[in-house]
DRENVOKOL-749691 format. One record per atom (N, C-alpha, C, O): residue in three letters; x, y, z. Coordinates in steps of 0.05 Angstrom, whole numbers, padded with zeros to 5 digits, always signed. Each point is the difference from the previous one (the first is absolute). Example, Ala and Ser with C-alpha at 12.3 -4.5 7.8 and 13.67 -1.06 7.14 Angstrom:
BEGIN
ala+00264-00114+00156/ala-00018+00024+00000/ala+00018+00024+00000/ala+00021+00000+00013/ser-00028+00021-00027/ser+00016+00024+00001/ser-00015+00022+00014/ser+00010+00022+00004/
end
This chain:
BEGIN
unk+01612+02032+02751/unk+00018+00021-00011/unk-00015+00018-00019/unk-00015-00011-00016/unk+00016+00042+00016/unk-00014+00006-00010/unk+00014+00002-00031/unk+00022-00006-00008/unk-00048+00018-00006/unk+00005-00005-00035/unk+00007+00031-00006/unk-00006+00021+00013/unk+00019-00024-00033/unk+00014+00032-00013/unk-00011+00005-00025/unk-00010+00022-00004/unk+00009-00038-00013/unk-00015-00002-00021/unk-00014-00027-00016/unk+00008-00020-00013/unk-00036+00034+00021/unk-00010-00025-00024/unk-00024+00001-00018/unk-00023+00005+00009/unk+00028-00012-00033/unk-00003-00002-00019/unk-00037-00024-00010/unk+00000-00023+00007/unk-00014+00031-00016/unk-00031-00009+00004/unk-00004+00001-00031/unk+00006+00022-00011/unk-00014-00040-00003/unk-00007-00003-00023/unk-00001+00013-00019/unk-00020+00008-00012/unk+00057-00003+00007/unk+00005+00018-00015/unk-00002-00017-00034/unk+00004-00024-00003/unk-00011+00039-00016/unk-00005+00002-00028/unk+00012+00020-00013/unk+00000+00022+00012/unk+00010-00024-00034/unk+00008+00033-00011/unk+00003-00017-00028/unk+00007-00024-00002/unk-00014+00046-00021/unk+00002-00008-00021/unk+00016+00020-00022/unk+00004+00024+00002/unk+00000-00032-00012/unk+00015+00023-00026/unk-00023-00002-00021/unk-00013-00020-00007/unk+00011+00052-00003/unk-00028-00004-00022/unk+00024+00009-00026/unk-00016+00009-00017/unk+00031-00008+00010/unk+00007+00007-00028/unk+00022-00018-00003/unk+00011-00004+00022/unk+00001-00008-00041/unk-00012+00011-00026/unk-00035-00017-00004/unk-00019+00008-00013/unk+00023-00034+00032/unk-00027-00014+00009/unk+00002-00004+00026/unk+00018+00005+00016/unk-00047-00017-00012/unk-00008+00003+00027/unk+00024-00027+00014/unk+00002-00020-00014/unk+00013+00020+00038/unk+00018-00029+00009/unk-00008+00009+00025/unk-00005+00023+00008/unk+00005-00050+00007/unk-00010-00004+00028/unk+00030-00005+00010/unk+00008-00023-00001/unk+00011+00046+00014/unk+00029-00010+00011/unk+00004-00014+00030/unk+00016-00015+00012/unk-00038+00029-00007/unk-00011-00015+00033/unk-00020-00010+00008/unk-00024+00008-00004/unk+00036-00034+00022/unk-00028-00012-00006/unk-00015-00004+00029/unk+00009-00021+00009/unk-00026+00032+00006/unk-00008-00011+00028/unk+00025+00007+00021/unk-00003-00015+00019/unk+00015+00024-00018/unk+00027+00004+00015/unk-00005+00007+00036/unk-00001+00022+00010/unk-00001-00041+00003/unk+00002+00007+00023/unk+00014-00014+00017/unk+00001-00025+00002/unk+00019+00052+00022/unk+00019-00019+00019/unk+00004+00028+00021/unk-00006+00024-00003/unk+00019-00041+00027/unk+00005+00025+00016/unk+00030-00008+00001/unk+00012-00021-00008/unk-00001+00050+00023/unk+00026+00003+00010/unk+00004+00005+00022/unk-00001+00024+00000/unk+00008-00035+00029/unk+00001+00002+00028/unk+00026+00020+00008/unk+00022+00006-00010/unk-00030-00004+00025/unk+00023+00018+00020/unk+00027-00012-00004/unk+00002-00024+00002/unk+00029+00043-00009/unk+00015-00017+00002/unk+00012-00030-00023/unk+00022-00011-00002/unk-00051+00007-00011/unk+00008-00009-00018/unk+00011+00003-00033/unk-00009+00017-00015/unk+00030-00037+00009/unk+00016+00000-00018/unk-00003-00014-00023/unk+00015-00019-00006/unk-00038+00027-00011/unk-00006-00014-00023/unk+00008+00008-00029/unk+00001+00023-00007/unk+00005-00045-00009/unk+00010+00008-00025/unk-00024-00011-00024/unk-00019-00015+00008/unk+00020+00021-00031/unk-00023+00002-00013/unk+00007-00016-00029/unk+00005+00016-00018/unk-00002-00043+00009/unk+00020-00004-00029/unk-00022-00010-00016/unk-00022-00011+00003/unk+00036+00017-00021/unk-00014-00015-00031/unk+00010+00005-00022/unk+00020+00015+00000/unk-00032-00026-00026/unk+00019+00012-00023/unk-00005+00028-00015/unk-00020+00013+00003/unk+00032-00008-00013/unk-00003+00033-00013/unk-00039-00004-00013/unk-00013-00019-00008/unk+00008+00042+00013/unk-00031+00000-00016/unk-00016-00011+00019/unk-00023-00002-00009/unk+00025-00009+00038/unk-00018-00003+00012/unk-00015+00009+00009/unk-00023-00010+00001/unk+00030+00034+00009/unk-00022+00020+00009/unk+00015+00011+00039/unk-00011+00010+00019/unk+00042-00019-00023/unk+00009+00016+00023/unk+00003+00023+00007/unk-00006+00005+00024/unk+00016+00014-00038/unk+00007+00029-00003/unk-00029+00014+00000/unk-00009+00016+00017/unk-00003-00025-00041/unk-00036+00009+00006/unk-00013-00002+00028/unk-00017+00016+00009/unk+00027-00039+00004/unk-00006-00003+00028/unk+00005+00021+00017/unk-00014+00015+00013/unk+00040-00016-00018/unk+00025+00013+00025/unk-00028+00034-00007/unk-00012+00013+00017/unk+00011-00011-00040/unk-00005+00030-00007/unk-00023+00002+00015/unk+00004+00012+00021/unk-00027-00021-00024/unk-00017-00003+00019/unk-00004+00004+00030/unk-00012+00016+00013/unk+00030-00040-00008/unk+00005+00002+00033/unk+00013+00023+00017/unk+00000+00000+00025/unk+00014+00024-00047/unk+00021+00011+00009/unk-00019+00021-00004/unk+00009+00022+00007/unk-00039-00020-00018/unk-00018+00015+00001/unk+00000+00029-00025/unk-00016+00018-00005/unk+00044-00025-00007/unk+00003+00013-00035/unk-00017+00005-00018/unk-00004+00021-00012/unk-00014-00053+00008/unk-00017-00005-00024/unk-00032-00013+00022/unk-00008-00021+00010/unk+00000+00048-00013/unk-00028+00006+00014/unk-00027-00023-00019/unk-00019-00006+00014/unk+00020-00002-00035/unk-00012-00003-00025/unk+00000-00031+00009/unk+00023-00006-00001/unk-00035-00012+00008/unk-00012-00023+00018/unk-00017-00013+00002/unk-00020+00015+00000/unk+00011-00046+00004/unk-00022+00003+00013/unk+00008-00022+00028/unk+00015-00019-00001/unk-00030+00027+00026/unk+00003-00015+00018/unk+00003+00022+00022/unk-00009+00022-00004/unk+00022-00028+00028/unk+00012+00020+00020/unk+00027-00010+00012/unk+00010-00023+00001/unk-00002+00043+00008/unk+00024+00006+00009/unk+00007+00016+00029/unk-00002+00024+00002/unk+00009-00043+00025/unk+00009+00007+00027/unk+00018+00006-00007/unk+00008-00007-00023/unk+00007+00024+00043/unk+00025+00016+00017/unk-00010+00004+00032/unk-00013+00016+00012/unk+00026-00036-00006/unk+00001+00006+00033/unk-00033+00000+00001/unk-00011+00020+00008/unk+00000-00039-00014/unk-00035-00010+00012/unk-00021+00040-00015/unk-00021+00011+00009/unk+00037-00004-00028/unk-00013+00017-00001/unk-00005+00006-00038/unk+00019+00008-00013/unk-00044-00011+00002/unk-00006-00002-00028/unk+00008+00025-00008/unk-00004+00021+00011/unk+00019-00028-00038/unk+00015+00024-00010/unk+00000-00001-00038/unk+00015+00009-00017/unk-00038-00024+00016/unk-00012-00003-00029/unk-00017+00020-00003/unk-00019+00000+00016/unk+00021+00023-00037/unk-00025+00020+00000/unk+00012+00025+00016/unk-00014+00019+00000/unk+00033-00017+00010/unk+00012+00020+00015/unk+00016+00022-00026/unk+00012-00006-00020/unk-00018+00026+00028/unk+00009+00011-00015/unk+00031+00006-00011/unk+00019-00006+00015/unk-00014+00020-00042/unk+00033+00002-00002/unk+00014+00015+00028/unk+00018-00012+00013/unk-00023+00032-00006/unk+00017+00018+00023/unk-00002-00016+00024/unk+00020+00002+00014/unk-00039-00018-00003/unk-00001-00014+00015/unk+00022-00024-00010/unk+00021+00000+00012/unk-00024-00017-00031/unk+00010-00025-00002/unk+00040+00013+00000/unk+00018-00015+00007/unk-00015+00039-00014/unk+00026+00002-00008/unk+00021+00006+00032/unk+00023-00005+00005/unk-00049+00018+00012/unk+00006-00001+00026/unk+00005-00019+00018/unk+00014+00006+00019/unk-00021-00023-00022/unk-00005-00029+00004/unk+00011-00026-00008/unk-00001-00021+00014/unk+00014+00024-00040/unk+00026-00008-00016/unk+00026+00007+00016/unk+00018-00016+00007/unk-00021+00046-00004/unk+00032+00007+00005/unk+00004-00004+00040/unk+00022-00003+00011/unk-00051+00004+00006/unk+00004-00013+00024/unk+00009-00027+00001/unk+00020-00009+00010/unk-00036-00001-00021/unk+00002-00031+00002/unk+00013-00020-00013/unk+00008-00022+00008/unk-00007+00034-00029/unk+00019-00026-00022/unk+00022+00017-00018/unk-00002+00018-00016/unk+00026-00034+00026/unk+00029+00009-00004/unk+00006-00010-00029/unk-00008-00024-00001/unk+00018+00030-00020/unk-00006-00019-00019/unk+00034+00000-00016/unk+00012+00021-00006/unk-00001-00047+00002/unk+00022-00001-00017/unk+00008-00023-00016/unk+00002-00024+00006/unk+00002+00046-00038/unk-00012-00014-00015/unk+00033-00023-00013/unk+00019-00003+00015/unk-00019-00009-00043/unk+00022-00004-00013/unk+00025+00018+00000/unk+00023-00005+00008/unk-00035+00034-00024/unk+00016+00027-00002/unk-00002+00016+00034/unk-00018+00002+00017/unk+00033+00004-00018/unk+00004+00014+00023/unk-00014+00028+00002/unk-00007+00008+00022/unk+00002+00009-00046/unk-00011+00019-00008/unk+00008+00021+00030/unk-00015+00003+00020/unk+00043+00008-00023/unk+00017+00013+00024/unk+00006+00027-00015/unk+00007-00003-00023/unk-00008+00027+00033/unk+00003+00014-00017/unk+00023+00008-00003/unk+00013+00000+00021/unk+00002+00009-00046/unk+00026-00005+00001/unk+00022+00017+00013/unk+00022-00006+00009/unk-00039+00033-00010/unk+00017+00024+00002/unk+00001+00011+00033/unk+00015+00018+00008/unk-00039-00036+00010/unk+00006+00002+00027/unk+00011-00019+00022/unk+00005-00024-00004/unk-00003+00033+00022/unk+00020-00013+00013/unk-00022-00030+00011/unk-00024+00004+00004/unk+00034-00027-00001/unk-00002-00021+00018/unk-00028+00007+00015/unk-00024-00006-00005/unk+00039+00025+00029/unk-00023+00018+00028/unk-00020+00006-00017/unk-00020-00013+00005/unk+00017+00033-00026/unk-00018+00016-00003/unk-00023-00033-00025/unk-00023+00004-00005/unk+00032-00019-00002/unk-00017-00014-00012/unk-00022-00019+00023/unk-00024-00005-00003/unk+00041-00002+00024/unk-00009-00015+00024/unk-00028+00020+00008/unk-00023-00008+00003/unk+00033+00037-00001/unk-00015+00021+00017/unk-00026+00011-00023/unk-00021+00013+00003/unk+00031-00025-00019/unk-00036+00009-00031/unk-00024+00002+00009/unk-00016+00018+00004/unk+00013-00061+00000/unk-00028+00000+00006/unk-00012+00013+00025/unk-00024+00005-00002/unk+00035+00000+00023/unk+00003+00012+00032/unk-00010+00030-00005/unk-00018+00010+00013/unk+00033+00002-00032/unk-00005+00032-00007/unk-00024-00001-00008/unk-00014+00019+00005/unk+00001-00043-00022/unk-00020+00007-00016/unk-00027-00006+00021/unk-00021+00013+00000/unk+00028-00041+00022/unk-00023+00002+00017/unk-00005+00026+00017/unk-00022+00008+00007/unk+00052+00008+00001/unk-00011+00018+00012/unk-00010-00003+00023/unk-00017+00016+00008/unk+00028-00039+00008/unk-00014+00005+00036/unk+00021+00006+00020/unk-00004+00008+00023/unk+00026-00011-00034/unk+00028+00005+00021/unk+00013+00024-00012/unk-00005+00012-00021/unk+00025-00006+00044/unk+00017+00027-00007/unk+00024-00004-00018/unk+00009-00023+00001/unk+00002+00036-00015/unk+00015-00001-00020/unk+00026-00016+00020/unk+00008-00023-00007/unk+00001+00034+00028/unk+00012-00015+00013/unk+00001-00035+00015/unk+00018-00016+00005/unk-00049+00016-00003/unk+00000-00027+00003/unk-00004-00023-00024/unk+00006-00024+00000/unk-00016+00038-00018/unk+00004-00018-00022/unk+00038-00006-00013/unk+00009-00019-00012/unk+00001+00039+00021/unk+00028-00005-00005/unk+00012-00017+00019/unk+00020-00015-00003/unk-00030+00017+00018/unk+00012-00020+00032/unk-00015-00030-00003/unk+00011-00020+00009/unk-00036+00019-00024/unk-00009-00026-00006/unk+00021-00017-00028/unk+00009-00022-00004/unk-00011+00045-00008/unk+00022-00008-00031/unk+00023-00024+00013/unk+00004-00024-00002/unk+00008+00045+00015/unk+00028-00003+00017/unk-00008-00034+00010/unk+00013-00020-00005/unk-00036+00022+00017/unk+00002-00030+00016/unk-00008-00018-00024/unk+00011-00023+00001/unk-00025+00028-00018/unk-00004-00019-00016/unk+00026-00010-00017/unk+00005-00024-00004/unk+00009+00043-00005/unk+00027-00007-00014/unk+00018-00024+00024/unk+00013-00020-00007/unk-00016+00030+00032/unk+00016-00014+00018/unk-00009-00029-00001/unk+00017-00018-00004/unk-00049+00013+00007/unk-00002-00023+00000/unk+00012-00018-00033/unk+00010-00022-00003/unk-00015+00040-00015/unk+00013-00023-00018/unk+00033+00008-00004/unk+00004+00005-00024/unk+00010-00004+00033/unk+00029+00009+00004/unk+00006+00013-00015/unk+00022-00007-00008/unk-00034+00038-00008/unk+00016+00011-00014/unk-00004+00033+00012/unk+00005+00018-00017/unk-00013-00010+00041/unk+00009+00024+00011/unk+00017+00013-00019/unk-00006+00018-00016/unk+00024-00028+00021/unk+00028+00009-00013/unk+00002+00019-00034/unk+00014+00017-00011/unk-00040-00035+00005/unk+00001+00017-00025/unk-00021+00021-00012/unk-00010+00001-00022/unk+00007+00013+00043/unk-00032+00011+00006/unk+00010+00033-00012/unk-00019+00013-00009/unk+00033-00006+00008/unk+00015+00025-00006/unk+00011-00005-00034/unk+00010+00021-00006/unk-00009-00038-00015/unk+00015-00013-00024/unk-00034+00004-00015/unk-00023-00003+00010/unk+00031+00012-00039/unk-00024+00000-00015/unk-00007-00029-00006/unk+00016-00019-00001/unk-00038+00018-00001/unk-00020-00033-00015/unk+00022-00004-00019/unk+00007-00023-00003/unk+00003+00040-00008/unk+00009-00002-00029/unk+00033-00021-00002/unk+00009-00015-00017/unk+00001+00029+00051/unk+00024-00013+00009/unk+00004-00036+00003/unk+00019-00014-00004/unk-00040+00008+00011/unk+00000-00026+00027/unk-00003-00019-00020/unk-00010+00007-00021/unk+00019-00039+00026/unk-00005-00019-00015/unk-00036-00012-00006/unk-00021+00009+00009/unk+00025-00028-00024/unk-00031-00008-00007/unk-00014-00018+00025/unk-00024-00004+00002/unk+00041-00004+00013/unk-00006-00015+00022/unk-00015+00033+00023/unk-00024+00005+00006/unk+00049+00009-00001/unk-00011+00017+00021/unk-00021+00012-00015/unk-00020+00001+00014/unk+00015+00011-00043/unk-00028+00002-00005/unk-00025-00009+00008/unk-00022+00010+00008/unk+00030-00030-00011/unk-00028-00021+00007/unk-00006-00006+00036/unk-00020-00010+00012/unk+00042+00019-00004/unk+00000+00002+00038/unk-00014+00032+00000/unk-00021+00003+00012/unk+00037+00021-00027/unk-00017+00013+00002/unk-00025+00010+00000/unk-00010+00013+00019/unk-00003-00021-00041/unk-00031-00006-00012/unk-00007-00014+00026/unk-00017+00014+00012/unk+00020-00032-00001/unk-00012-00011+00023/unk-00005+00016+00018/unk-00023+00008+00007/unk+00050+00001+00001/unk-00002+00023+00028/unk-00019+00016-00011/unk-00011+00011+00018/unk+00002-00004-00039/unk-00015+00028-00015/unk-00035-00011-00001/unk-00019+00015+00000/unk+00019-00044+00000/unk-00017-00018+00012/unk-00018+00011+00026/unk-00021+00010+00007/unk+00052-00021+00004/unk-00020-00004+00034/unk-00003+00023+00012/unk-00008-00003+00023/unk+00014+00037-00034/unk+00007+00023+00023/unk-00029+00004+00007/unk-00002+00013+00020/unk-00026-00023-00032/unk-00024+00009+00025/unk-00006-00018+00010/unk-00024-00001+00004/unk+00045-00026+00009/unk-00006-00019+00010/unk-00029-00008-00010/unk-00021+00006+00011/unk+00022-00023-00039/unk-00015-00017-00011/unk-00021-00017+00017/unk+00007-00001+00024/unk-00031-00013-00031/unk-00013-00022+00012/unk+00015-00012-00030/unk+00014-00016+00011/unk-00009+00013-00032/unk+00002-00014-00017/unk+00026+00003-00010/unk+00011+00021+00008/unk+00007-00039-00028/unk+00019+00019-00018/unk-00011-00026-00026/unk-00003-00024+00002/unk-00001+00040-00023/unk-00009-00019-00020/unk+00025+00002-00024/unk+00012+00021-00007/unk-00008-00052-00002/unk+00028+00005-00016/unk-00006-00004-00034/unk-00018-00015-00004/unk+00027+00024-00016/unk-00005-00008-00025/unk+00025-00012-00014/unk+00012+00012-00017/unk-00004-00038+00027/unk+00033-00012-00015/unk+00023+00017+00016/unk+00018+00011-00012/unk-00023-00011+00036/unk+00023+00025+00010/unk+00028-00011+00000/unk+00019+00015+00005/unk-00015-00043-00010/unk+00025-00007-00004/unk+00014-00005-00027/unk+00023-00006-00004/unk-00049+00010-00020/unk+00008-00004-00030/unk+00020+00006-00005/unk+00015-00014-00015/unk-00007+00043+00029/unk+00027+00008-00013/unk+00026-00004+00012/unk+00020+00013-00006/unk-00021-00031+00022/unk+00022+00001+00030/unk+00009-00028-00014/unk-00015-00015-00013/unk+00037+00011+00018/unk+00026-00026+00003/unk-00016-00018+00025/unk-00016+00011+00016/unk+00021-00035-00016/unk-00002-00017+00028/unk+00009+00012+00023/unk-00013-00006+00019/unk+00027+00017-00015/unk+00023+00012+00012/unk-00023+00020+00013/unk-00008-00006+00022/unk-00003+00031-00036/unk-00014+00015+00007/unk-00020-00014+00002/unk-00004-00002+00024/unk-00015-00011-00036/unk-00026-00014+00005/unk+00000-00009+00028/unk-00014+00007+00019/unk+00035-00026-00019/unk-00002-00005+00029/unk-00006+00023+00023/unk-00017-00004+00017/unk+00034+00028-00018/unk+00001+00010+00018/unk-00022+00021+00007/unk-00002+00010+00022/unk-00018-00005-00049/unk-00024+00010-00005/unk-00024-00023+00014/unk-00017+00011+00014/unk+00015-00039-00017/unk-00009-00020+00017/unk+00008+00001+00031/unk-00017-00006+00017/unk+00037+00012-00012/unk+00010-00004+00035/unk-00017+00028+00009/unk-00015-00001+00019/unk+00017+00021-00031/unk-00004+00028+00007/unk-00031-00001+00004/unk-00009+00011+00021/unk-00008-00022-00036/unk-00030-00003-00001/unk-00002-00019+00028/unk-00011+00010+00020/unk+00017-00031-00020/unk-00001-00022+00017/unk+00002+00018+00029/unk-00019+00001+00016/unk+00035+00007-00015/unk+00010+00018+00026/unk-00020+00015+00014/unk-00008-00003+00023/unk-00003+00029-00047/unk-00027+00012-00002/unk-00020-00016+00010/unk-00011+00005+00021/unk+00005-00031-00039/unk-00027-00011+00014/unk+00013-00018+00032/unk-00014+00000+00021/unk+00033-00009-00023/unk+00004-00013+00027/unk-00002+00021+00035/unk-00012+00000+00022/unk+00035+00018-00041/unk-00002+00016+00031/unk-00017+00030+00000/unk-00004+00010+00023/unk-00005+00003-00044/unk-00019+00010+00000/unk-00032+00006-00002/unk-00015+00020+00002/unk+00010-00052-00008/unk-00024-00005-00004/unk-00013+00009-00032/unk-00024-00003-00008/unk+00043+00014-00007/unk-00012+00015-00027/unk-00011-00024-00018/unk+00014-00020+00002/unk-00034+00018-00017/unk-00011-00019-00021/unk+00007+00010-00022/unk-00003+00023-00007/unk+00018-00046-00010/unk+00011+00001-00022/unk-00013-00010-00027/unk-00004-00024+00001/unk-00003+00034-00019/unk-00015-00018-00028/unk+00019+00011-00019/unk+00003+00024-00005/unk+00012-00049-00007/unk+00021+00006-00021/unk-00011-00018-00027/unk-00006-00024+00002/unk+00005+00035-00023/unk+00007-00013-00023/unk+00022-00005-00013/unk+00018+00016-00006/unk-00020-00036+00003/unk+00035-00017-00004/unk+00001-00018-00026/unk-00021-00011+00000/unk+00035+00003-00021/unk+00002-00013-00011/unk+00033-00031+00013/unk+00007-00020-00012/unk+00001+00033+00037/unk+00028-00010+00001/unk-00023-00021+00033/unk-00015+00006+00019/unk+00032-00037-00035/unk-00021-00016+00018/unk+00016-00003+00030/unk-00009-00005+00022/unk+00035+00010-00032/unk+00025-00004+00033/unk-00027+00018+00024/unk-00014-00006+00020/unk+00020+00036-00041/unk-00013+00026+00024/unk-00024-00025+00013/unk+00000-00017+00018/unk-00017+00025-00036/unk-00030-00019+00003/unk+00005-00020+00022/unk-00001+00004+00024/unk+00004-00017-00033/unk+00005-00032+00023/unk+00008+00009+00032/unk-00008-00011+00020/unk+00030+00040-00023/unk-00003-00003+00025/unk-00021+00025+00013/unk+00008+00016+00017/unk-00026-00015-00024/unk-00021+00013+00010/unk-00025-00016+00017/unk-00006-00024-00002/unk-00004+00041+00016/unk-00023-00013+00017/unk-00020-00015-00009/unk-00009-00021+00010/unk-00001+00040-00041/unk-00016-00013-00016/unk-00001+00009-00032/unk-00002+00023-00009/unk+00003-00050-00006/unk-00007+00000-00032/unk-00027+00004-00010/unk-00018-00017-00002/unk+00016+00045-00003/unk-00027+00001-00016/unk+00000-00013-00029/unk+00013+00015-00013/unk-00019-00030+00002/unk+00007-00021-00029/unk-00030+00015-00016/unk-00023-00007+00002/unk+00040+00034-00020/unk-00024+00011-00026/unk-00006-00024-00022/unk+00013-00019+00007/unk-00025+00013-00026/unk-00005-00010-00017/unk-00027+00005-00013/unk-00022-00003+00010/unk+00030+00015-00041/unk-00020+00014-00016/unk-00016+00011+00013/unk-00023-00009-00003/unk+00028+00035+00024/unk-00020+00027+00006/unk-00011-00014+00035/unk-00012+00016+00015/unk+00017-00047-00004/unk-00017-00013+00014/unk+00031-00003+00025/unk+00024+00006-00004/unk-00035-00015+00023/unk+00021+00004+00026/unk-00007-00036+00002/unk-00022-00009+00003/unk+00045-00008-00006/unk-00003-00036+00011/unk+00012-00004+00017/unk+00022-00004+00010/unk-00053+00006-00005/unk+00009-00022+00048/unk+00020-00020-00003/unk+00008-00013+00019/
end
């Protein structure tokens, strides 16, 4: 199966207010399709991770695949092109903007790659809302919809350049069981019948457990 992303002896340190080593040796891959979650306790060095991998925080040491292809040393306009093809990203906050509609938040990142017609990016919107059942509310401002369909939204707003990745930061922190769950079925779905690879950071161990695989952080280091 091939690999989507992986990760080669990553290090990264924070130099102020002193020098701290937050990562330590970090290396793992992520396969096609697969559904991995990432836990540990606060201060471990997950979110620093996620930032990394998601190709944000350039400042490193080690290397970094996407799709069998090194993307450490690549430059900003390159890496941001490359972010918004490949990795769909949704975080705790939904960060939706408030004053447009549903459609037009889905249709953002799509405008900004710039490879389809204004029309088909609207016709992709459309299907992505369908797959997580909220079509319906594609025409209603962000500002309208509950905190659950937020967080369905941000997804759909996720996947519109059909992702190799969607990387998550606590995307159920703010959701009830109720919605968590249905933010877990919706991912599950993605990697089952679409083949999409999932890397979520999670503090909620239910999500976790039922994932393909537990990455276990501890102090900056990844335990087999």
């Amino acid at each position: 199966m091939s690999v989507i992303l992986e990760a080669k002896h990553i290090n990264k340190y924070f130099k102020k207010p002193v020098n701290f080593h937050v990562l330590k040796d970090i290396s793992f891959q992520i396969k096609k399709g697969e559904f991995a979650s990432v836990m540990g306790k606060s201060g471990c060095g997950k979110s620093t991770l996620l930032y990394i991998l998601s190709t944000m925080d350039t400042d490193y040491e080690g290397e970094l695949y996407l799709k069998n292809q090194l993307i450490t040393g690549q430059d900003s306009t390159h890496l941001s092109h490359l972010r918004n093809k490949h990795i769909g990203f949704v975080f705790q906050f939904h960060y939706l903007l408030s004053e447009f509609s549903v459609l037009e938040n889905v249709m953002l990142p799509a405008k900004k790659l710039a490879e389809k017609s204004l029309q088909e990016i609207e016709h992709n919107a459309i299907q992505k809302l369908k797959i997580l059942n909220i079509e319906h509310l594609a025409s209603k401002k962000a500002s309208q919809v509950s905190g659950g369909e937020k967080q369905r939204v941000a997804i759909a707003r996720a996947l519109i350049n059909d992702p190799s990745i969607i990387m998550g930061d606590e995307p159920t922190g703010n959701l009830d069981s109720h919605n968590a769950e249905n933010v877990f079925n919706i991912f599950k779905q993605l990697s089952d019948e679409q083949g999409l690879s999932l890397l979520i950071v999670t503090h909620d161990e239910d999500f976790a457990n039922k994932t393909d695989r537990i990455i276990q952080m501890e102090d900056g280091k990844i335990l087999l």
